[in-house]
N, C-alpha and C positions, 0 to 999 in steps of 0.2 A: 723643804720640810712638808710630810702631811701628817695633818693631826683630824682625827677623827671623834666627834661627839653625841652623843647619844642623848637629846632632850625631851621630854614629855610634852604632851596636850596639856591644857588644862579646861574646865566646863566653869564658868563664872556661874555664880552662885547672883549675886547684885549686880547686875549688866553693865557693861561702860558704851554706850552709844551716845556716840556725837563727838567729836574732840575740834579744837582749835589750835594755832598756831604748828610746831613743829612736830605733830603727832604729841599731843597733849591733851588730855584728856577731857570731855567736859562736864564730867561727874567720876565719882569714884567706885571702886566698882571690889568684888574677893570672888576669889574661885579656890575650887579644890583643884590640887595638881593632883592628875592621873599617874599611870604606870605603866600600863601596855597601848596606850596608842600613842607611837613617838616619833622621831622621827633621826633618823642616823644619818649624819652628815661627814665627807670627808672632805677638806682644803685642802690643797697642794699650792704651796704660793712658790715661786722661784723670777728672779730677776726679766723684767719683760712691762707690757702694758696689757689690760685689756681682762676677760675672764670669757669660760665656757663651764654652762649647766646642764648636769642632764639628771633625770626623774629615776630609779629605777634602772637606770643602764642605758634608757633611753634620753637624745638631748633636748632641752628643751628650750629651743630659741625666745620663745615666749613668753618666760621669765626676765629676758631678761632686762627689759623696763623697768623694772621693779626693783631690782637687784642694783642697777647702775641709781637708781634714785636713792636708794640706800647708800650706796656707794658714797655718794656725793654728801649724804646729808651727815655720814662720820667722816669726812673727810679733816675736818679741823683737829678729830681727836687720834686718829690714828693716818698721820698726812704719809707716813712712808706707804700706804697702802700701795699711790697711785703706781710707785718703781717696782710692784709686781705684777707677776701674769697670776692669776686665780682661778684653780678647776675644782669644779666642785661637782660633786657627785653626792647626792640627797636618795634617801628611800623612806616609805614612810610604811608603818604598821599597819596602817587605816585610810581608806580611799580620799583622796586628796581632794578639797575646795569642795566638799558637800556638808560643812559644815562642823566639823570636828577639830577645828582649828589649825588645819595643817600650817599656816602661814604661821603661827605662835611657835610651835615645836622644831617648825624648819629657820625660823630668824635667829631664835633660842642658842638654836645648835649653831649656826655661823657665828653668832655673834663670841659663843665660847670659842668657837676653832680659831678665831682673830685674835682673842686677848690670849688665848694661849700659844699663840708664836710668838706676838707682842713680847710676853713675859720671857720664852724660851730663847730668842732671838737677840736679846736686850735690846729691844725697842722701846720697851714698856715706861707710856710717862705718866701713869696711874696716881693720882693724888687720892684713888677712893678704893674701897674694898672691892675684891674682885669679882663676885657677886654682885656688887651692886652697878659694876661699871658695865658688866656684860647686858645685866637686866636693863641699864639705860642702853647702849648699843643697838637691844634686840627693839626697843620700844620704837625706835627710827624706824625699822625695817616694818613691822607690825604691833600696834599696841598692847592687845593681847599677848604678844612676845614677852614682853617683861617680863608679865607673872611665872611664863613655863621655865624662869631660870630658876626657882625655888620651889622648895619642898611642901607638901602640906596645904594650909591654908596661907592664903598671899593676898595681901592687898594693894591698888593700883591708885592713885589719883588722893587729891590733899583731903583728908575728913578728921573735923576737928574731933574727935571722939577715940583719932588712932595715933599715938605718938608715933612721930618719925615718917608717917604718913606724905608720900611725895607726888607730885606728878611728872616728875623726871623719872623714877625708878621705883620699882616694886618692892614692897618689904613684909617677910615674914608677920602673918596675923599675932599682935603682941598679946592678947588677952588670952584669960583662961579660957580652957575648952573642954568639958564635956570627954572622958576618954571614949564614950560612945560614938560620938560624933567625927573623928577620925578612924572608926570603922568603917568609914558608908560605902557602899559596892556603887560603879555607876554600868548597867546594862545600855549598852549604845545599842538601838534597833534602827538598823538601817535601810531605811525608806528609800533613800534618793542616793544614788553613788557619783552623780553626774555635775559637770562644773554648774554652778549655781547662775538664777537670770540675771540676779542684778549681785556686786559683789559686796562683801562686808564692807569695799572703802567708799565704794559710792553709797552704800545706805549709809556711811555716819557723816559722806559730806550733804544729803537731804534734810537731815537734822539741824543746818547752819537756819534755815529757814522754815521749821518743822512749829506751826502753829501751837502745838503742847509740849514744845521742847523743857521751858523752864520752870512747865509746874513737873516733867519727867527728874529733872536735875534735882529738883528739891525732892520729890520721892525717892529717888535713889539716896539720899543724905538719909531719908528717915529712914529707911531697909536697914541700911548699915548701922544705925543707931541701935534697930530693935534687931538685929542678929547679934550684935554682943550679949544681949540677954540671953536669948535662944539658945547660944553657942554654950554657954558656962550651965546653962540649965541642962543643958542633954534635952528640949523639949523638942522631940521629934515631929509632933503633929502640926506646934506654929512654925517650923521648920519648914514643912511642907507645903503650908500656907504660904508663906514668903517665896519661895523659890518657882513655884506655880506661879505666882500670881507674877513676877519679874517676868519670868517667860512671857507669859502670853502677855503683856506689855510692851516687848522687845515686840514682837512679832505685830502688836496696833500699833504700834509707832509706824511700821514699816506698810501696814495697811492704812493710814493715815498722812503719810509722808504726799509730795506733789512734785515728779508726779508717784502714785500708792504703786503697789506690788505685793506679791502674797509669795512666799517661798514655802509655807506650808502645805504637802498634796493630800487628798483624800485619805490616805494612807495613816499620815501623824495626826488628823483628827479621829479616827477610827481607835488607833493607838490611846491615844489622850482618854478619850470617856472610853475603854476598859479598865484602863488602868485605876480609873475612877469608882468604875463598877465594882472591880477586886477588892478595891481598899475599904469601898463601902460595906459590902460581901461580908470580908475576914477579917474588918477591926485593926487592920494593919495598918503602920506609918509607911506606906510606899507613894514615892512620890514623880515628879517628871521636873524635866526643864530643857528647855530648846536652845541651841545655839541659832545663830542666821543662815540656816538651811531648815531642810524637810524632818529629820533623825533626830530622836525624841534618846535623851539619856532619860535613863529611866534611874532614881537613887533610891537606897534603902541601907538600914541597917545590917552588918553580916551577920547580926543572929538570922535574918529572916532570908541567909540566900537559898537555900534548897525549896523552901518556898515560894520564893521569888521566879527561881528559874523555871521549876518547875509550869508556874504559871506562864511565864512567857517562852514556852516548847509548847504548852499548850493552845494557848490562847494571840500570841501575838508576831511568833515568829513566823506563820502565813502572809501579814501582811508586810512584812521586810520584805526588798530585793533580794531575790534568790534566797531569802529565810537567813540573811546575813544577820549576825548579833554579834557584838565584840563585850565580852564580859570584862570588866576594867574595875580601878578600885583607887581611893586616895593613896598616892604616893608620899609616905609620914617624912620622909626624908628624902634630900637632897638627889635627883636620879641621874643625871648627867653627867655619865661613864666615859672616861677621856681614853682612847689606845693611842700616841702619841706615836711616830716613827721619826 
């Protein structure tokens, strides 16, 4: 059988850096899931041992460390895995390990192409909803994976403020929101296209020993506290303020870490105070937030995208690589498109 699935990025809104134990998290963390930068995966499993991966049409031996540790670490939940052979063939929207989460979108998508031969096969020894068993699968593979199994707004890790709130699996943001606030455009400018120096797993195992780790844990609790107001108000501006200010947190942690590192280039600090400038300028709620790379999303409302764009053709797309920009947008509903053979 190959079955082929189609999963989204997502851009954390509340950071999750640092985790413990089996890819577990050590704060909790929501992001908006995206739309167009995803990543399309096809599995082919048939009777044998073993797997091969390849990127793009090309292979990639060098995954697959990564993939066997995942392998092993569902092994208990899906044990017939080992009696097949597994080809897997992955493409992605958006330039892969420079920080746009391709590891979330491509765990995402295995993890659904698994439970769906599982179920198709009758292997399936699912005692939990399907969704939510994949989102745990994807979280082995990559923690950030969890979230890109759902739609919208998605939260990651235990916060007493969010019922149902897990750190095994990601679950739909339960509270009211603002219909503004699942409009928001996210403009990816891309800085850096290149694998990154140090990787998202090693900067959250520096955090085990990370001298402001616990007063970061406890800030990340208070975020997610004052974004449920945020969120039901539609208040764009302390929106902005939060999300900003997470960012370049993520990014001191990682300047602060031992030993420190900067994945930030000239480029996304150039980026940053325009976009400051602009918003200062025209009174606008437009705002940034970084993942663990160089490539600044840039969010805003879709009333303001012609002026949004505008702006960044003008003013910001010179400092991307080769002027690259991926225009993207909250995906409101569930996007992982199954073609089954």
């Amino acid at each position: 059988m190959t079955h082929t699935w189609s999963s989204p990025s997502n851009i954390a809104l509340v950071k999750y850096w640092g985790k413990h134990g089996q890819q577990l998290p050590s704060n909790p963390s929501i992001s908006f899931t995206l739309s167009n930068c995803r990543s399309t995966t096809s599995m082919t499993l048939k009777e044998g041992k073993g797997f091969t991966v390849a990127l793009d049409g090309v292979d990639k031996p060098a995954f697959a460390a990564k993939i066997q540790t995942w392998f092993d670490r569902i092994d208990d939940r899906l044990p017939w895995l080992k009696d097949h052979h597994v080809t897997i063939e992955s493409s992605n929207s958006f330039p892969h390990s420079s920080g746009i989460a391709s590891s979330a979108s491509a765990f995402s998508a295995m993890a659904l192409c698994l439970l769906d031969h599982a179920r198709k096969a009758g292997l399936s020894t699912m005692s939990s909803d399907f969704t939510e068993e994949a989102s745990l699968l994807a979280r082995l593979g990559s923690g950030s994976a969890s979230r890109s199994v759902m739609g919208g707004l998605v939260v990651w890790g235990v916060h007493k403020g969010t019922p149902g709130s897990s750190d095994n699996h990601a679950i739909p943001y339960p509270h009211e929101v603002h219909p503004d606030m699942m409009s928001y455009q996210d403009l990816v400018l891309l800085v850096d296209v290149g694998q990154k120096s140090v990787s998202s797993s090693a900067g959250h195992e520096l955090m085990a020993k990370h001298p402001f780790a616990a007063t970061r844990f406890e800030q990340a609790h208070h975020n997610m506290d004052a974004l449920q107001g945020i969120l039901k108000a539609g208040d764009h501006w302390a929106f902005i303020d939060l999300i900003e200010s997470e960012a370049l947190t993520l990014h001191g942690l990682m300047m602060n870490s031992s030993p420190s590192y900067l994945l930030m280039k000239p480029n996304t600090l150039a980026i940053i105070q325009r976009i400051r400038q602009f918003r200062q300028d025209k009174q606008v709620p437009v705002g940034f937030t970084l993942d663990a790379g160089a490539n600044v999303h840039m969010l805003y409302p879709e009333s303001l995208k012609s002026t949004v764009e505008s702006f960044a053709n003008d003013q910001l797309k010179s400092l991307c690589k080769d002027g690259r920009m991926i225009l993207d947008e909250v995906a409101e509903h569930h996007k992982a498109v199954k073609d089954s053979i």
